[in-house]
C-alpha positions as CSV (number, residue, x, y, z in Angstrom):
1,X,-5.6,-25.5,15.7
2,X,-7.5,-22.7,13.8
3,X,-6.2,-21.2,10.2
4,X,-2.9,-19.0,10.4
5,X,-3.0,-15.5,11.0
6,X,-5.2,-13.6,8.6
7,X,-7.0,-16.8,7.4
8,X,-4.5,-18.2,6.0
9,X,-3.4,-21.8,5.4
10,X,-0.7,-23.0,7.7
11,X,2.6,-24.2,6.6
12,X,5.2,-27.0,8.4
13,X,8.5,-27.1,7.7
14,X,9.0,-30.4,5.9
15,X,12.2,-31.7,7.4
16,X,12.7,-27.9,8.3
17,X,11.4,-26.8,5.5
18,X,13.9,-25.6,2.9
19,X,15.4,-29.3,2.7
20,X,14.8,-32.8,1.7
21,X,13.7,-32.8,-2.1
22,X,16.4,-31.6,-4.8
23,X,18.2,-28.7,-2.3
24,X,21.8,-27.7,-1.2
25,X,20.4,-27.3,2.3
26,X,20.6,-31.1,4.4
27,X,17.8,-31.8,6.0
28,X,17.5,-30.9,9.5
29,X,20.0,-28.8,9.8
30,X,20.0,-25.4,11.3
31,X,20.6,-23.8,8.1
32,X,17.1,-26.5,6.8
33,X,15.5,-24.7,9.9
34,X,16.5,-20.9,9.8
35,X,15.7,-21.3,5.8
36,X,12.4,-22.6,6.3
37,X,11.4,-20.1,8.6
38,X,12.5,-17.1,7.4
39,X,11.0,-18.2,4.6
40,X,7.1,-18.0,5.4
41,X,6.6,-21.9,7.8
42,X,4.5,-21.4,10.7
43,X,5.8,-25.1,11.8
44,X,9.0,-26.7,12.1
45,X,8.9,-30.6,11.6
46,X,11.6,-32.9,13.1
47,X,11.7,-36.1,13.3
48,X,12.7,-37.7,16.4
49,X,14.5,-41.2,16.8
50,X,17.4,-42.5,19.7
51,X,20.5,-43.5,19.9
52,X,21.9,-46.6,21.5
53,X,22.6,-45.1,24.1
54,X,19.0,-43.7,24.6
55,X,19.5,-39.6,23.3
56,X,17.1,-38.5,20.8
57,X,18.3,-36.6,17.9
58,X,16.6,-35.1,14.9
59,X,16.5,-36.7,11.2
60,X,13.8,-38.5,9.1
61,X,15.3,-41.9,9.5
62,X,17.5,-44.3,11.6
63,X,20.0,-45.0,8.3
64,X,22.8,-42.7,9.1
65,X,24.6,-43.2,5.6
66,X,21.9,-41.2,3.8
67,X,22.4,-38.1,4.9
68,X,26.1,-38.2,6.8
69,X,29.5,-38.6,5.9
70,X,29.9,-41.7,7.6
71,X,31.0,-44.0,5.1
72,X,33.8,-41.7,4.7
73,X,34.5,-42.9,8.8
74,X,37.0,-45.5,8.9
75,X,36.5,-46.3,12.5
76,X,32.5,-47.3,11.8
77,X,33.2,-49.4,8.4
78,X,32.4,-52.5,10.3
79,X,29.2,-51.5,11.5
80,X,27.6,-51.4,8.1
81,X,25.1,-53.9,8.4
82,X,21.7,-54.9,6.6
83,X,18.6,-54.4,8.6
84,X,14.8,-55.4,8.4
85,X,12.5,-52.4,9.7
86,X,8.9,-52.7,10.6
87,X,7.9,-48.9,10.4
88,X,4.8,-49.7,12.4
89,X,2.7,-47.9,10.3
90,X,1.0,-50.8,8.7
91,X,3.3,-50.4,5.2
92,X,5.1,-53.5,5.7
93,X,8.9,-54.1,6.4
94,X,12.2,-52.4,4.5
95,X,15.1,-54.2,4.0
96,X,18.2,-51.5,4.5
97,X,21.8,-51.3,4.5
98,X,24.0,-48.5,5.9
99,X,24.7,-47.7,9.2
100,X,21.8,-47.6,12.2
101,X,21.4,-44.9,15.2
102,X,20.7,-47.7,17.4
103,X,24.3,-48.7,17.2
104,X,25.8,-45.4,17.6
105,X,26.4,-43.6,21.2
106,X,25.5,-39.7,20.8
107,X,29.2,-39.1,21.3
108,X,29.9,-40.9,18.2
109,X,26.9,-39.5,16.0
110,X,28.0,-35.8,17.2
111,X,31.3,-36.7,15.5
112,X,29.3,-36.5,11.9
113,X,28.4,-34.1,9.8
114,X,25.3,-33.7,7.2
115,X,24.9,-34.0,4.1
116,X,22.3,-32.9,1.2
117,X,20.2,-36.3,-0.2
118,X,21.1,-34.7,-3.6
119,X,24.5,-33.9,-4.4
120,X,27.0,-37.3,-3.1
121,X,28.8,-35.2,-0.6
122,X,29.2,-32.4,-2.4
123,X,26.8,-30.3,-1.6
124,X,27.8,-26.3,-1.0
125,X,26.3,-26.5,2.4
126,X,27.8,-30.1,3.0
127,X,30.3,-31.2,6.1
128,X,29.4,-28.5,8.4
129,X,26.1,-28.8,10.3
130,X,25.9,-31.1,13.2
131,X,23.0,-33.9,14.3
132,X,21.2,-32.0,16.9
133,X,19.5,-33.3,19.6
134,X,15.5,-33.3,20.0
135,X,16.1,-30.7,22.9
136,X,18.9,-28.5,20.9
137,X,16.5,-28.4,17.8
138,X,13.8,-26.7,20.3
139,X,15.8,-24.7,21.7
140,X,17.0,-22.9,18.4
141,X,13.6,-22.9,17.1
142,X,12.8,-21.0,20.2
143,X,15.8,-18.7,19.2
144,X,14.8,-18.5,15.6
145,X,11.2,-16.8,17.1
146,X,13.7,-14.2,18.8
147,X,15.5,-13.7,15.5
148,X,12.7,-13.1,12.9
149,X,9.9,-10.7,12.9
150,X,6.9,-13.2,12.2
151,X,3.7,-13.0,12.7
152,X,3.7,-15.4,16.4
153,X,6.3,-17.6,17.5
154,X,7.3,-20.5,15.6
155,X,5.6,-23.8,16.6
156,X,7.4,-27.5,16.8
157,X,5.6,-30.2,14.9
158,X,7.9,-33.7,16.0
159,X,6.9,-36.8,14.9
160,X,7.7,-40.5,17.2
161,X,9.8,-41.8,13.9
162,X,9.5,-45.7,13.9
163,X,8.7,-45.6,17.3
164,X,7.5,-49.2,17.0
165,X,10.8,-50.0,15.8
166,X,12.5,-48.6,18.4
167,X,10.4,-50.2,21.0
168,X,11.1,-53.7,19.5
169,X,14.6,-53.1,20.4
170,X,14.3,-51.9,23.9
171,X,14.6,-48.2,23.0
172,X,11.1,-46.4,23.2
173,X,10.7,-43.1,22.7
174,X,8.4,-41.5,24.2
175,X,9.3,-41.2,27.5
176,X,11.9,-39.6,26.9
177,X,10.4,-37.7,24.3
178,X,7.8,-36.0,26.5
179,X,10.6,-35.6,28.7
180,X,12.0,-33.3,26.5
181,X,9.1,-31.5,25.4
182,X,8.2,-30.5,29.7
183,X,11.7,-29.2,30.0
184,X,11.2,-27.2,26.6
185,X,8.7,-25.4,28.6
186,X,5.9,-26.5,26.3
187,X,4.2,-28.2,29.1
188,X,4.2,-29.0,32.8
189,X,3.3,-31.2,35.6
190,X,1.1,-30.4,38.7
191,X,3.0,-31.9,41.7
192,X,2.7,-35.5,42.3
193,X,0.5,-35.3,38.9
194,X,1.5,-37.5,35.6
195,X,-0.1,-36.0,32.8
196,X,2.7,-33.0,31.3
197,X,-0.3,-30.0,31.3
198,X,-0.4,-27.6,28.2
199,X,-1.6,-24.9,30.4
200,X,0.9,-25.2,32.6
201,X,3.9,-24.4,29.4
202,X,5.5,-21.4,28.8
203,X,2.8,-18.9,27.2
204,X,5.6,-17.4,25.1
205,X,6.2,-20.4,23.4
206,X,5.0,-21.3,19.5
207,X,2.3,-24.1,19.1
208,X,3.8,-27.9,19.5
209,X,1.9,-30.7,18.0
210,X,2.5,-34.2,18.5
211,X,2.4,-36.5,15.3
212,X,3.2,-39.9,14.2
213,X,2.1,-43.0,11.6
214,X,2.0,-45.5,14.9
215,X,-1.5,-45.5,16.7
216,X,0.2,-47.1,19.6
217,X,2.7,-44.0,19.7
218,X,-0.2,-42.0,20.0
219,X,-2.1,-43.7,22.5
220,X,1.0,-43.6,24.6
221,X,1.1,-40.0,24.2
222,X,-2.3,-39.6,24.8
223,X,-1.6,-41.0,29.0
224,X,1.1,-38.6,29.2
225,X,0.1,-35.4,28.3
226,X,-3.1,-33.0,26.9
227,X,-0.7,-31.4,24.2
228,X,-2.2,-32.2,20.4
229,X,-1.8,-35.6,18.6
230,X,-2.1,-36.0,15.0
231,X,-2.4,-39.3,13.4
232,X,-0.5,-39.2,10.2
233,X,-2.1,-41.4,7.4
234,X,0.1,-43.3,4.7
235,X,-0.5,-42.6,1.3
236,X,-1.2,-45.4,-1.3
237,X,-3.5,-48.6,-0.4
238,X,-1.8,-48.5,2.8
239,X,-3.8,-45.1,3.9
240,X,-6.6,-46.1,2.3
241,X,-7.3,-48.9,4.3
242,X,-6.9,-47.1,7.1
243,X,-10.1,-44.9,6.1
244,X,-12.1,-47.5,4.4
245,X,-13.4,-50.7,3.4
246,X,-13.0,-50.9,0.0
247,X,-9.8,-48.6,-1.0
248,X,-12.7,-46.0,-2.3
249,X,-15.6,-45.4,0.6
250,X,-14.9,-43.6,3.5
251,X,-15.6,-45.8,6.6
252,X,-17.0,-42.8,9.2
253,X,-16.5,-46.1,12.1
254,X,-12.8,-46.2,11.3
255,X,-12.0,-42.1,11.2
256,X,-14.0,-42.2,14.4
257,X,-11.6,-44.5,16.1
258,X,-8.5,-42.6,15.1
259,X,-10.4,-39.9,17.1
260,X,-10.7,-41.5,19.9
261,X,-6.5,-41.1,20.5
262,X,-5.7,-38.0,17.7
263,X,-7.0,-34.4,17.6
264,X,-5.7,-34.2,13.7
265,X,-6.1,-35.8,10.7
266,X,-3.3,-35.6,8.7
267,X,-3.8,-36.9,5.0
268,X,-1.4,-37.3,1.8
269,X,-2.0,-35.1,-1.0
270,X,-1.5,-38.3,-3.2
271,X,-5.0,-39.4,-2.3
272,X,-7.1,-39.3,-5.1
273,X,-9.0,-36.0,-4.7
274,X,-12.3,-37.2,-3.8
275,X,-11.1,-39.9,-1.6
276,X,-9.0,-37.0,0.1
277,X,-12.3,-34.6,0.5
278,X,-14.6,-37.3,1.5
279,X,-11.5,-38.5,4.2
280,X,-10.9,-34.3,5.4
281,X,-15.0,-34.3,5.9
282,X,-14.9,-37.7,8.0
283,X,-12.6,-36.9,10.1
284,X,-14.1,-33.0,10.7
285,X,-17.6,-34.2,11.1
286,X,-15.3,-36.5,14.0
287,X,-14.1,-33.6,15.7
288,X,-10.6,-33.7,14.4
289,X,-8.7,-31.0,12.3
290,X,-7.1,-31.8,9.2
291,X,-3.8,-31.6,8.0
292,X,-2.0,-32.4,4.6
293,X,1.6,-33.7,3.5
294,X,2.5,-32.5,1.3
295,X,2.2,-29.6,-1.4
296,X,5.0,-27.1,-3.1
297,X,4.3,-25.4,-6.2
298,X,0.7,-26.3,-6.9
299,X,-1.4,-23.4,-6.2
300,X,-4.4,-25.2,-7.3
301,X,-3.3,-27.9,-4.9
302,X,-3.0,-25.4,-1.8
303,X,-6.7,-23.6,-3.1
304,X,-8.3,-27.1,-3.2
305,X,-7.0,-27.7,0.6
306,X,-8.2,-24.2,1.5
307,X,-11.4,-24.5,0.3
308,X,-11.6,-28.3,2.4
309,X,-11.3,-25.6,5.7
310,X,-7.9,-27.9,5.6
311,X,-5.8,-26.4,8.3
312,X,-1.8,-26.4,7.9
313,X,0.4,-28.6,5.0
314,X,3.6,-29.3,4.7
315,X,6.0,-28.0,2.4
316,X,9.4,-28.0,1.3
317,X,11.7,-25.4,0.0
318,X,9.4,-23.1,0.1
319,X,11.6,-19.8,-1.1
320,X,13.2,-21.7,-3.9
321,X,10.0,-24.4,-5.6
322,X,9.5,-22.8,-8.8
323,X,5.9,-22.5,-8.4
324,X,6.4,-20.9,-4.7
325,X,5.5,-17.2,-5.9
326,X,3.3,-18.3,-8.3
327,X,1.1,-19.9,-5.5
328,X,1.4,-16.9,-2.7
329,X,0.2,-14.8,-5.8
330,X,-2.8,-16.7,-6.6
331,X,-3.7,-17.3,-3.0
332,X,-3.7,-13.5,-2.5
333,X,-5.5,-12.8,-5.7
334,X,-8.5,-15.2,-4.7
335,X,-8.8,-13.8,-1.5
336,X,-6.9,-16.6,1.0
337,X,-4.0,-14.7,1.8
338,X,-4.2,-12.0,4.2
339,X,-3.8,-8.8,3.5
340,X,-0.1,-8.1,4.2
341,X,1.3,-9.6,0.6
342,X,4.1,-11.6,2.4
343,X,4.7,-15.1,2.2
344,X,2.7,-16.7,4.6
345,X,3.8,-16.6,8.4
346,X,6.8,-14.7,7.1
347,X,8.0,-11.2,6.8
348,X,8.8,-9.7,3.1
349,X,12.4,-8.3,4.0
350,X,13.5,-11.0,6.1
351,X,17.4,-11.2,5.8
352,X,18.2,-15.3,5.7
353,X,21.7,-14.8,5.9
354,X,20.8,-12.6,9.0
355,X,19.6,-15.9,11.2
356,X,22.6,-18.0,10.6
357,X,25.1,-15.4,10.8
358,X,26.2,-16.6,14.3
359,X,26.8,-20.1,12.3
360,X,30.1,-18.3,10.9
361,X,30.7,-19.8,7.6
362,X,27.1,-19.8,6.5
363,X,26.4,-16.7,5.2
364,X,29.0,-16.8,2.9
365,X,28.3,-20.2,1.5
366,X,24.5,-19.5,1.3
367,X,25.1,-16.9,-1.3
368,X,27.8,-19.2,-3.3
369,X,24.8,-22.0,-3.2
370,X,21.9,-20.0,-4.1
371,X,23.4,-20.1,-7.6
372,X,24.8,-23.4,-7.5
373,X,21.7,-25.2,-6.4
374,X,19.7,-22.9,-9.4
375,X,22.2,-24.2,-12.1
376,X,21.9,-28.0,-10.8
377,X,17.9,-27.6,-10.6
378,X,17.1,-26.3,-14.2
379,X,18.7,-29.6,-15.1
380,X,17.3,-31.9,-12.9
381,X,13.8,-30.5,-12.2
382,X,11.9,-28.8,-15.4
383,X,10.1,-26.0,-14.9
384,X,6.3,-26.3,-14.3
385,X,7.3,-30.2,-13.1
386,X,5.6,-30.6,-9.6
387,X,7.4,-32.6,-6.4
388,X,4.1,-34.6,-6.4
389,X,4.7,-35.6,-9.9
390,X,8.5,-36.8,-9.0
391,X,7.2,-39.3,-6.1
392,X,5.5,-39.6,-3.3
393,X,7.5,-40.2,0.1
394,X,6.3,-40.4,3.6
395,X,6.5,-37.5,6.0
């Protein structure tokens, strides 16, 4: 994947990408999604994980309680349980209580509602979004393109979420995940022919990359269809060993390996900067384009990727990170913006409340939490304080 449109750096939708760190909006929602992208993201990120009852549905983890109102369901109190989970990524296991997808049907999970991670339950924009299902969240990203006058249609960026995990259990996804992608139109089969064909999707359709922290998930992938992988990397020691063989020297044998099954690189902005530069080179002079996760309101942060020839990042709350405009500002005054003086991918006048209007209530509550969420945040988040400084968390 080449630089945006005009040059510019790419941006995904973290989560959707106006949700997840110290927002009103719950992540992956349709509000997170029609936010983000009205917002300036090229890419919309969900993660994808099952059900017990195989479905795959949208959200960044298997704990239900963390961003539903399900401890608030009487009928699933005694199916709180404590769980150890082997993320597959090579980070260890996490011991967690709540309440697990893999012991929910869909029908039950469709019976919840989200929540913001911020504001115990009473968020503005709590109790009325839906899980959706890998296949609905395409489908209204697909509608969303229809919706908002962007530069090109916006692209899906889904990520195999635990998908070691899952497989543990009897639950793999990526069967059915490719599944899903083929009927989204982003790819097709040949009769009689096994590999899902990029060239024979739907044209009309936004970019769809393929990503995850589980090299198996991405070798799997890589027998079942030509689509893009990208092989996430963990930040911390975990990530560096990944890359090297001391924690500090870039090993070119091991980024050449993760070529082998990934087209992209995707690295954490927590890397130490050098590490991160030397790691971006590596894995370019390997053939693979680099990706970051993740920047906000750092405009030094987002020049430094630029100058790497660093692809697409992840952000989050783009509209609303107090250093947002400060960043398209400087981008456009050095010269990496292109010339149209919107946020990136966006357009200037586009109406938010415009997109979720068919959502009823929304548009109405949107403008009650703008101020809401601006109050809580002066309090919680000083200005000029960075989401990198507030803690690093995995994609």
């Amino acid at each position: 994947m080449a630089l945006a449109v005009n040059g510019r750096l790419e941006f995904a939708g973290h989560r959707g990408g106006m949700s997840g760190h110290h927002t009103f909006v719950p992540e992956h929602s349709k509000a997170a999604y029609a936010l983000g992208a009205s917002n300036g993201v090229n890419l919309i990120e969900p993660d994808v994980i099952s059900t017990k009852d195989g479905i795959l549905f949208v959200m960044h983890g298997n704990e239900l309680g963390r961003t539903s109102d399900i401890s608030e369901k009487p009928e699933f109190a005694d199916r709180k349980t404590t769980k150890v989970i082997d993320d597959g990524d090579g980070s260890g296991k996490s011991t967690i209580t709540g309440w697990f997808s893999e012991d929910f049907t869909w029908e039950e999970i469709s019976t919840l509602r989200l929540r913001s991670t911020l504001y115990d339950g009473k968020g503005p924009l709590d109790n009325i979004f839906s899980f959706l299902k890998f296949e609905e969240m395409m489908a209204y990203v697909s509608e969303l393109s229809g919706m908002i006058d962007a530069p090109a249609p916006f692209g899906v960026y889904p990520e195999t979420k635990l998908s070691n995990y899952f497989s543990s259990i009897g639950l793999p996804l990526e069967d059915k995940f490719m599944d899903a992608i083929a009927n989204a139109g982003y790819c097709g089969y040949e009769k009689g022919g096994t590999i899902c064909k990029a060239a024979l999707g739907d044209a009309s359709l936004g970019p769809i990359l393929l990503q995850s922290f589980c090299p198996e998930s991405l070798q799997t992938l890589r027998t079942m269809t030509d689509l893009p992988t990208v092989c996430l990397i963990n930040g911390g020691s975990t990530g560096e060993d990944k890359l090297s063989t001391d924690g500090k020297t870039i090993d070119p044998d091991k980024v050449s390996a993760i070529a082998t099954y990934s087209d992209m690189l995707s690295l954490p902005t927590s890397f130490e900067k050098d590490f991160f530069a030397d790691a971006a080179k590596a894995g370019q002079d390997a053939g693979m384009t680099i990706h970051a996760w993740y920047v906000d309101d750092d405009p030094d942060l987002y020049a430094f990727l630029t100058d790497l020839n660093v692809a697409a990042t992840f952000t989050n709350n783009m509209a609303y990170s107090s250093g947002a405009a400060d960043m398209i500002d400087y981008l456009e005054d050095s010269g990496r913006l292109g010339s149209s003086g919107t946020a990136p991918g966006g357009d200037e006048g586009s109406d938010v409340t415009s997109v979720v209007l068919p959502l009823a209530v929304f548009a109405v509550v949107a403008m009650l939490a703008g101020t809401f969420f601006r109050q809580r945040r002066r309090s919680k988040n000083p200005p000029g304080q960075s989401f990198t400084e507030l803690g690093d968390e995995d994609v």
